[in-house]
Biopython code that builds the backbone (N, CA, C, O; Angstrom):
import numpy as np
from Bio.PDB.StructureBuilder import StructureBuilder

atoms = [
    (1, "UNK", "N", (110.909, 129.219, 89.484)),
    (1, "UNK", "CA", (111.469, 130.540, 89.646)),
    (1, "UNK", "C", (112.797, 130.479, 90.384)),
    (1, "UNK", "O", (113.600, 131.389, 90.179)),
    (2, "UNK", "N", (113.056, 129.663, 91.081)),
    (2, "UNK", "CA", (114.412, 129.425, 92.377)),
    (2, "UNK", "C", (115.675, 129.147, 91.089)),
    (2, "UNK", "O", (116.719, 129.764, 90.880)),
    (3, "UNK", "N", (115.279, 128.377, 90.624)),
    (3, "UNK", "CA", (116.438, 127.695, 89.604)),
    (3, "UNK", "C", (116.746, 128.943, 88.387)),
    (3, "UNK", "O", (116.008, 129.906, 88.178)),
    (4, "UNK", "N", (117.928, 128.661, 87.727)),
    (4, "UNK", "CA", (118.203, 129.435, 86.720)),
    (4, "UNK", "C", (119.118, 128.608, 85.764)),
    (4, "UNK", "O", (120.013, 127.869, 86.175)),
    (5, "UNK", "N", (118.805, 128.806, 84.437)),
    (5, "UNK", "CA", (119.546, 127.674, 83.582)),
    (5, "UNK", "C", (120.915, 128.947, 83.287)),
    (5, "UNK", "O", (121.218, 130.137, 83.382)),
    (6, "UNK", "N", (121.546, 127.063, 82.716)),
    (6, "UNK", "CA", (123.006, 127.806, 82.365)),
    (6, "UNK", "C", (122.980, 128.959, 81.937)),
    (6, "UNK", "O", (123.745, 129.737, 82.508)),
    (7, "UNK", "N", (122.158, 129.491, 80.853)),
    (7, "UNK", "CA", (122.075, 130.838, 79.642)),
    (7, "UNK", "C", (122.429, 131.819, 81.023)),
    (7, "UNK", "O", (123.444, 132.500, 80.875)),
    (8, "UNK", "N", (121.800, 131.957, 82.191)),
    (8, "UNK", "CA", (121.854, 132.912, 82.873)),
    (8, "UNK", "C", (122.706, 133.109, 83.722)),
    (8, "UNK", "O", (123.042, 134.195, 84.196)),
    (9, "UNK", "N", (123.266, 131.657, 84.060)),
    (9, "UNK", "CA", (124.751, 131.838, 84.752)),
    (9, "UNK", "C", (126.020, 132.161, 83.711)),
    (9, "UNK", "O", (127.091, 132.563, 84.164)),
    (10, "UNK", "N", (125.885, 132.024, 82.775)),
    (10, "UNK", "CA", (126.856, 132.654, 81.845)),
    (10, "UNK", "C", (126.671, 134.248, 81.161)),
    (10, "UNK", "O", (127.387, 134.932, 80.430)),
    (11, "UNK", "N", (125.781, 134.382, 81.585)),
    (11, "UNK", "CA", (125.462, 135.760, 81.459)),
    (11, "UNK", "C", (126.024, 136.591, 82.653)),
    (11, "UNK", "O", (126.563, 137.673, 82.417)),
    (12, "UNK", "N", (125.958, 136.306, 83.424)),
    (12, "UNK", "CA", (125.911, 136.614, 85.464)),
    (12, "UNK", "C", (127.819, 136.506, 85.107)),
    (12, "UNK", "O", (128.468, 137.486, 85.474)),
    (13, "UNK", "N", (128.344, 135.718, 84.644)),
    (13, "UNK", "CA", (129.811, 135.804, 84.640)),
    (13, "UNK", "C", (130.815, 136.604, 83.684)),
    (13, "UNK", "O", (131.949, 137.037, 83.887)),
    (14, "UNK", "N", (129.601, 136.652, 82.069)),
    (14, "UNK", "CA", (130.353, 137.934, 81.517)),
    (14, "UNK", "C", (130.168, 139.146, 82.037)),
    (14, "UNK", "O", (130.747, 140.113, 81.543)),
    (15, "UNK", "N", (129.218, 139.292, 83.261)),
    (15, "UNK", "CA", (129.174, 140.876, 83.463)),
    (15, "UNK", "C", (129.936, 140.917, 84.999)),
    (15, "UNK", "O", (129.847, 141.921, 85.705)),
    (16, "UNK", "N", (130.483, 140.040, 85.306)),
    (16, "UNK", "CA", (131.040, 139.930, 86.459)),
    (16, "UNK", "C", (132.555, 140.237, 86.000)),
    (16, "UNK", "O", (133.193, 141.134, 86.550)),
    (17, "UNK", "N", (132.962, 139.649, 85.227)),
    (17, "UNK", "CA", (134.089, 139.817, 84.122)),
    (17, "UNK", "C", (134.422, 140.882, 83.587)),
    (17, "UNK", "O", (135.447, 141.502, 83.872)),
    (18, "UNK", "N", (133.488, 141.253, 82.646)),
    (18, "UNK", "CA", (133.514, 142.613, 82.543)),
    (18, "UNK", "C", (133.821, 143.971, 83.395)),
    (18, "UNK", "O", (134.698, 144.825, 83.266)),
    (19, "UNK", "N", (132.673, 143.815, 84.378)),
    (19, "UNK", "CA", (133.123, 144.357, 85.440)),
    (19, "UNK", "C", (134.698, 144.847, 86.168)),
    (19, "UNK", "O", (135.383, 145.865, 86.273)),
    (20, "UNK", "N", (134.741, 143.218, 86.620)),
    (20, "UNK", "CA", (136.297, 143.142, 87.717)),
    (20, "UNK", "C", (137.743, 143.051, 86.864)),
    (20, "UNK", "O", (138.796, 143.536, 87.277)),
    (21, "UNK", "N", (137.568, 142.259, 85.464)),
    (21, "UNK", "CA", (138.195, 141.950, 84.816)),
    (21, "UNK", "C", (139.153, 140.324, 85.296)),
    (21, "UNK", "O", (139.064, 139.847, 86.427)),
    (22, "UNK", "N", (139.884, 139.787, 84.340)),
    (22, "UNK", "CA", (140.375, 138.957, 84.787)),
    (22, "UNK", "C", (141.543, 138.746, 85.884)),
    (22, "UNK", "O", (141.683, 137.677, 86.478)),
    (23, "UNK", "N", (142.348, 139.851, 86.087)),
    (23, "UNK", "CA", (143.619, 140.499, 86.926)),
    (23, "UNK", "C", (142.827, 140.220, 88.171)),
    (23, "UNK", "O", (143.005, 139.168, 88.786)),
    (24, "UNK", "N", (142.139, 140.935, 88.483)),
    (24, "UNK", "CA", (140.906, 141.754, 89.513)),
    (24, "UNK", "C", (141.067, 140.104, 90.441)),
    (24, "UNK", "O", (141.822, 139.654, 91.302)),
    (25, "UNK", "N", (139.756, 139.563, 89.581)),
    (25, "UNK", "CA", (139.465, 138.017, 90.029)),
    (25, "UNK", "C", (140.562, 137.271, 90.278)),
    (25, "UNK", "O", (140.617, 136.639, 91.333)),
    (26, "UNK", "N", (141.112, 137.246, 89.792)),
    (26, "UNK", "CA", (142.457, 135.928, 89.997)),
    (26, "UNK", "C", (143.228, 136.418, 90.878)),
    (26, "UNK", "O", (143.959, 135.601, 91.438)),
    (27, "UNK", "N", (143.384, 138.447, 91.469)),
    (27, "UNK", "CA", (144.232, 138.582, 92.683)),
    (27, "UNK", "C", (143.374, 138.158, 93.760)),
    (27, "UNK", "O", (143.967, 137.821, 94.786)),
    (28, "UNK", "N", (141.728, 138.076, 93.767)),
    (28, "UNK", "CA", (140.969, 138.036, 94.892)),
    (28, "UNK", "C", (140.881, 136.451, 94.871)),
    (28, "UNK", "O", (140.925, 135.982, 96.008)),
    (29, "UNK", "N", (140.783, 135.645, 94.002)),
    (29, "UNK", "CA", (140.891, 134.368, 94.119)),
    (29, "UNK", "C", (142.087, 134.011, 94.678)),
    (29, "UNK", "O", (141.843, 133.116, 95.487)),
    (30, "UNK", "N", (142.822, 134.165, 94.664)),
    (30, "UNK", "CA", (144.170, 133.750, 94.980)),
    (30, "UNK", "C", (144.888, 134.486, 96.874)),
    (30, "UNK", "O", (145.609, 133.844, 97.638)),
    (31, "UNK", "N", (144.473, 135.609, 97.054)),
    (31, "UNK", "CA", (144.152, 136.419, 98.671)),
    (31, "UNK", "C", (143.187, 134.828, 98.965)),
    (31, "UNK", "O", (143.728, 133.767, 99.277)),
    (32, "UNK", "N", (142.123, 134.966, 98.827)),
    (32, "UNK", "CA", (140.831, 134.267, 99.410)),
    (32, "UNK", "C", (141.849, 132.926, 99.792)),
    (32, "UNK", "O", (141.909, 132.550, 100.962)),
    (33, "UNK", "N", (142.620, 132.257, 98.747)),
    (33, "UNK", "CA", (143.211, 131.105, 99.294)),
    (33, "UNK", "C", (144.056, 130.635, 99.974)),
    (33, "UNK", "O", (144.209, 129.569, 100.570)),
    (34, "UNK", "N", (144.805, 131.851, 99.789)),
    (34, "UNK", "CA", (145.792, 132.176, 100.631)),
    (34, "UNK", "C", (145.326, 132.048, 102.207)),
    (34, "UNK", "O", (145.825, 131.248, 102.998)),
    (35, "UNK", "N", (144.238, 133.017, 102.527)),
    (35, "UNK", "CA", (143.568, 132.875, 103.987)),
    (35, "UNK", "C", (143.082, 132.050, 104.451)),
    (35, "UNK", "O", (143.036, 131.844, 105.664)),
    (36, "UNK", "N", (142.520, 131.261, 103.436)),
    (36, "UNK", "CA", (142.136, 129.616, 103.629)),
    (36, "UNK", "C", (142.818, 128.772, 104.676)),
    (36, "UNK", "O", (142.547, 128.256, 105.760)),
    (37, "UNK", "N", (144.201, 128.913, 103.533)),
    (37, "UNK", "CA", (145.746, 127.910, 103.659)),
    (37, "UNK", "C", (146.024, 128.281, 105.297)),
    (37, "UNK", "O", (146.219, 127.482, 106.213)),
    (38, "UNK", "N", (145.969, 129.948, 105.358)),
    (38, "UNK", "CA", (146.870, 130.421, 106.598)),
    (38, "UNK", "C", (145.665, 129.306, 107.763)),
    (38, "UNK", "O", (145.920, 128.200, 108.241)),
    (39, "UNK", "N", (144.376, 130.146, 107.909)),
    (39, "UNK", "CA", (143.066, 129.627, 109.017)),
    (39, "UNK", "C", (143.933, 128.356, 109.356)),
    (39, "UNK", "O", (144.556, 128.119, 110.390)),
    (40, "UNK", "N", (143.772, 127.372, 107.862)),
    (40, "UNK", "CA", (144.039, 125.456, 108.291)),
    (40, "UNK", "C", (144.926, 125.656, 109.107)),
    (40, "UNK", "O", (144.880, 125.312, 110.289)),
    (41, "UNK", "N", (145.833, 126.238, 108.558)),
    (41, "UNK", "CA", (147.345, 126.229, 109.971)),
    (41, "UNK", "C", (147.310, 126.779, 110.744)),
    (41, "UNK", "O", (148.282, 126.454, 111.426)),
    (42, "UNK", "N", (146.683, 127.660, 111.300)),
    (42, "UNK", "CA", (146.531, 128.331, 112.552)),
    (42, "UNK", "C", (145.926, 127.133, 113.166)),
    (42, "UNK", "O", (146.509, 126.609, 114.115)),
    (43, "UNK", "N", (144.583, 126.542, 112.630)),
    (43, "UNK", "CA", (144.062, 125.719, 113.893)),
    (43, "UNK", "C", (144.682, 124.132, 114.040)),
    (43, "UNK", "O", (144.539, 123.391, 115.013)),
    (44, "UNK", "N", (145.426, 123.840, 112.751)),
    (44, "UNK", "CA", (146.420, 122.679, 113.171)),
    (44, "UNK", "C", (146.964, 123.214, 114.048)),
    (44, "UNK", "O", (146.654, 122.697, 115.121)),
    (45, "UNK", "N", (147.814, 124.220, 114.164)),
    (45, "UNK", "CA", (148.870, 124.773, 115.387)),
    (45, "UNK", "C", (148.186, 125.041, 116.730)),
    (45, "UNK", "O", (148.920, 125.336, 117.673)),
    (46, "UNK", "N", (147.043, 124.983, 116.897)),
    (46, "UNK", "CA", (146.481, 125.266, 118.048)),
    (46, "UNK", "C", (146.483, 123.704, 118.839)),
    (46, "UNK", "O", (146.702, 123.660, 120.050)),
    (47, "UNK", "N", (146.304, 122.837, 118.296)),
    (47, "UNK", "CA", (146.061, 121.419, 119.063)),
    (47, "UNK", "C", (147.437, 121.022, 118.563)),
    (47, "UNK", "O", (147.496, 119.849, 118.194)),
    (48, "UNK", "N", (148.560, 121.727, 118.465)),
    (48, "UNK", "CA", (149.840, 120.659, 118.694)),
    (48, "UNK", "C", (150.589, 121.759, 120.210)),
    (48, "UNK", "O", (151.392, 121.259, 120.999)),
    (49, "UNK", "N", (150.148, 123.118, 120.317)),
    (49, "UNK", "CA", (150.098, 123.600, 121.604)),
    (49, "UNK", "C", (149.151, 123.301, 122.062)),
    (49, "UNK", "O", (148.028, 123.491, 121.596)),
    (50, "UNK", "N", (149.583, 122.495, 123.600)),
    (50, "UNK", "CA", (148.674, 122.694, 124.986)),
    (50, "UNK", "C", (149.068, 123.652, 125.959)),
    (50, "UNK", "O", (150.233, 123.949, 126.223)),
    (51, "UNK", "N", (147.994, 124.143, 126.506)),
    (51, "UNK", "CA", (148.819, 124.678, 127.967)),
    (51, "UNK", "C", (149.573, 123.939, 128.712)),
    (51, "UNK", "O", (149.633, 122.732, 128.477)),
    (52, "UNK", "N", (150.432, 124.613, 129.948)),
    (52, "UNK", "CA", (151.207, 124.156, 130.708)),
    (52, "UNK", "C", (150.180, 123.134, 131.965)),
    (52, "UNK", "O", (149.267, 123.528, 132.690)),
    (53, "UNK", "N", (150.511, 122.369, 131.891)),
    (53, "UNK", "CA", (149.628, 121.702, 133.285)),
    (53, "UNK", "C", (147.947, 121.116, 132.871)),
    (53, "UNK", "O", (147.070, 120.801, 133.676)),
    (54, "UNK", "N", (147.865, 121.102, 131.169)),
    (54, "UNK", "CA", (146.946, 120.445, 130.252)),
    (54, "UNK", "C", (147.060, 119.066, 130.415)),
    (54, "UNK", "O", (148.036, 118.558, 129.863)),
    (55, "UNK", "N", (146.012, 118.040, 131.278)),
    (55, "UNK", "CA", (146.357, 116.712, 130.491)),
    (55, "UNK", "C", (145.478, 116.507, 129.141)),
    (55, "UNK", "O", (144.415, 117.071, 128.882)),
    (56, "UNK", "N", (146.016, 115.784, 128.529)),
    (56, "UNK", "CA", (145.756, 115.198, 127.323)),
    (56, "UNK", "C", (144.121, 113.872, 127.335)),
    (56, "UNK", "O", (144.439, 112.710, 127.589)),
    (57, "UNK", "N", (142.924, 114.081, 127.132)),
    (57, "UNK", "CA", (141.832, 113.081, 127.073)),
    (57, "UNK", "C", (142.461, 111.806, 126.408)),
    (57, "UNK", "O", (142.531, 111.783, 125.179)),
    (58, "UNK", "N", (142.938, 110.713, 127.164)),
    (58, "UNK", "CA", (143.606, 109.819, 126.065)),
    (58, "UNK", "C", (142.973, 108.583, 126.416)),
    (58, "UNK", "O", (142.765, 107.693, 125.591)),
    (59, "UNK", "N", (142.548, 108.488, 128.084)),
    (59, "UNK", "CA", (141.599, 107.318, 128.687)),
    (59, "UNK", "C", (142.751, 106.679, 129.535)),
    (59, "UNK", "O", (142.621, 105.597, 130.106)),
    (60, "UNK", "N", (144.409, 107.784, 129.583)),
    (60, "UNK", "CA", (144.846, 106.702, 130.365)),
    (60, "UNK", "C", (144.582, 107.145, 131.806)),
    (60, "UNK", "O", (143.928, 108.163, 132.030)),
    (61, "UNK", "N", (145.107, 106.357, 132.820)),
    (61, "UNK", "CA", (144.918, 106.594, 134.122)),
    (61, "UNK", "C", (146.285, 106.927, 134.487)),
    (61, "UNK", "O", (147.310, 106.633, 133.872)),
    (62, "UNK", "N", (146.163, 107.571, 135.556)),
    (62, "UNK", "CA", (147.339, 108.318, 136.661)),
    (62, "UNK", "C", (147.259, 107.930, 137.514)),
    (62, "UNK", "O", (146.153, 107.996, 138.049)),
    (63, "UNK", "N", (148.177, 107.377, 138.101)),
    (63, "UNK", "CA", (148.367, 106.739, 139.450)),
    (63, "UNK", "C", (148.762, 107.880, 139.774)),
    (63, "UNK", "O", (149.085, 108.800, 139.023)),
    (64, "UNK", "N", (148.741, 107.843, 141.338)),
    (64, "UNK", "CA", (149.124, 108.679, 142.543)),
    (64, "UNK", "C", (148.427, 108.630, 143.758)),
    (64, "UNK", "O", (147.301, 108.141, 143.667)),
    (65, "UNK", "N", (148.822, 109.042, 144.993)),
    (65, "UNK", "CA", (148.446, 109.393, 146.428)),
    (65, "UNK", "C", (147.948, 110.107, 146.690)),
    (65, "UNK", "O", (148.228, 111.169, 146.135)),
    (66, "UNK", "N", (146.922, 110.115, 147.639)),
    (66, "UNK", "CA", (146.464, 111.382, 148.421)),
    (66, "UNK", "C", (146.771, 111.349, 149.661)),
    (66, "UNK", "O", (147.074, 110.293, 150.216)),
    (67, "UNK", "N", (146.733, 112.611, 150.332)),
    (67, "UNK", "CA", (147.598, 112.868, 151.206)),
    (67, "UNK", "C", (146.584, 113.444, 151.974)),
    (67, "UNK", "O", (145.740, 113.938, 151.226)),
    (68, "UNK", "N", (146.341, 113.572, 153.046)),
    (68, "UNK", "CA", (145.426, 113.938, 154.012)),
    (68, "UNK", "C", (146.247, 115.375, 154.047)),
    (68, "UNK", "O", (147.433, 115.316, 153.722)),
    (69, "UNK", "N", (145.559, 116.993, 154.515)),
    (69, "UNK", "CA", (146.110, 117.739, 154.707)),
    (69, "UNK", "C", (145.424, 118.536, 156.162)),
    (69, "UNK", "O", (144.335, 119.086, 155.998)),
    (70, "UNK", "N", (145.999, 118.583, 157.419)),
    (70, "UNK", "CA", (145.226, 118.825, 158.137)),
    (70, "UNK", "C", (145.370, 120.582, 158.774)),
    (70, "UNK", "O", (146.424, 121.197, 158.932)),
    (71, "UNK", "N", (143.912, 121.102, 159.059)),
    (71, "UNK", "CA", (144.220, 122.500, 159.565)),
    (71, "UNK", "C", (145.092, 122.411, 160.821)),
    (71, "UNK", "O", (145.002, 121.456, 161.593)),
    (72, "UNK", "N", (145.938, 123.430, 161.007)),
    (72, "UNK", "CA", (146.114, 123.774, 162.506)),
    (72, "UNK", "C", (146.461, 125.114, 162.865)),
    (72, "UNK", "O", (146.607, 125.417, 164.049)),
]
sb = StructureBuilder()
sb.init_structure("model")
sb.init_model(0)
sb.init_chain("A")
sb.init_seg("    ")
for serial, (resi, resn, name, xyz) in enumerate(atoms, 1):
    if name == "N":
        sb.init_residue(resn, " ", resi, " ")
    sb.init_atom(name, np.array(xyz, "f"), 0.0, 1.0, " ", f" {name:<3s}", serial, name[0])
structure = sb.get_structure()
């Protein structure tokens, strides 16, 4: 019962067709990819900005001093 042979997925697409027509589908196919395209680049662009004062996980080490700071 879960499965459905081809006969019925080609049935399921002339009335989908019918329906939306071919214009219809190919402007919503084509939006849909569009938003795709944009998402990928938004979140490439997110990891080539860091914040200000972000270090980077890279495993290297930082040298530096500590400095005693005392109340008075």
């Amino acid at each position: 019962m879960g499965s459905f042979s081809i006969w019925h997925w080609l049935v399921v697409l002339v009335i989908v067709l019918l329906v939306f027509g071919t214009k219809k589908l190919r402007n919503i196919g084509s939006d849909l990819g569009g938003a795709v395209k944009g998402f990928k680049e938004g979140m490439k662009g997110d990891e080539d900005k860091k914040p200000a004062g972000e270090i980077a996980a890279t495993g290297a080490t930082i040298e530096g001093e500590v400095k005693d700071k005392q109340k008075t």
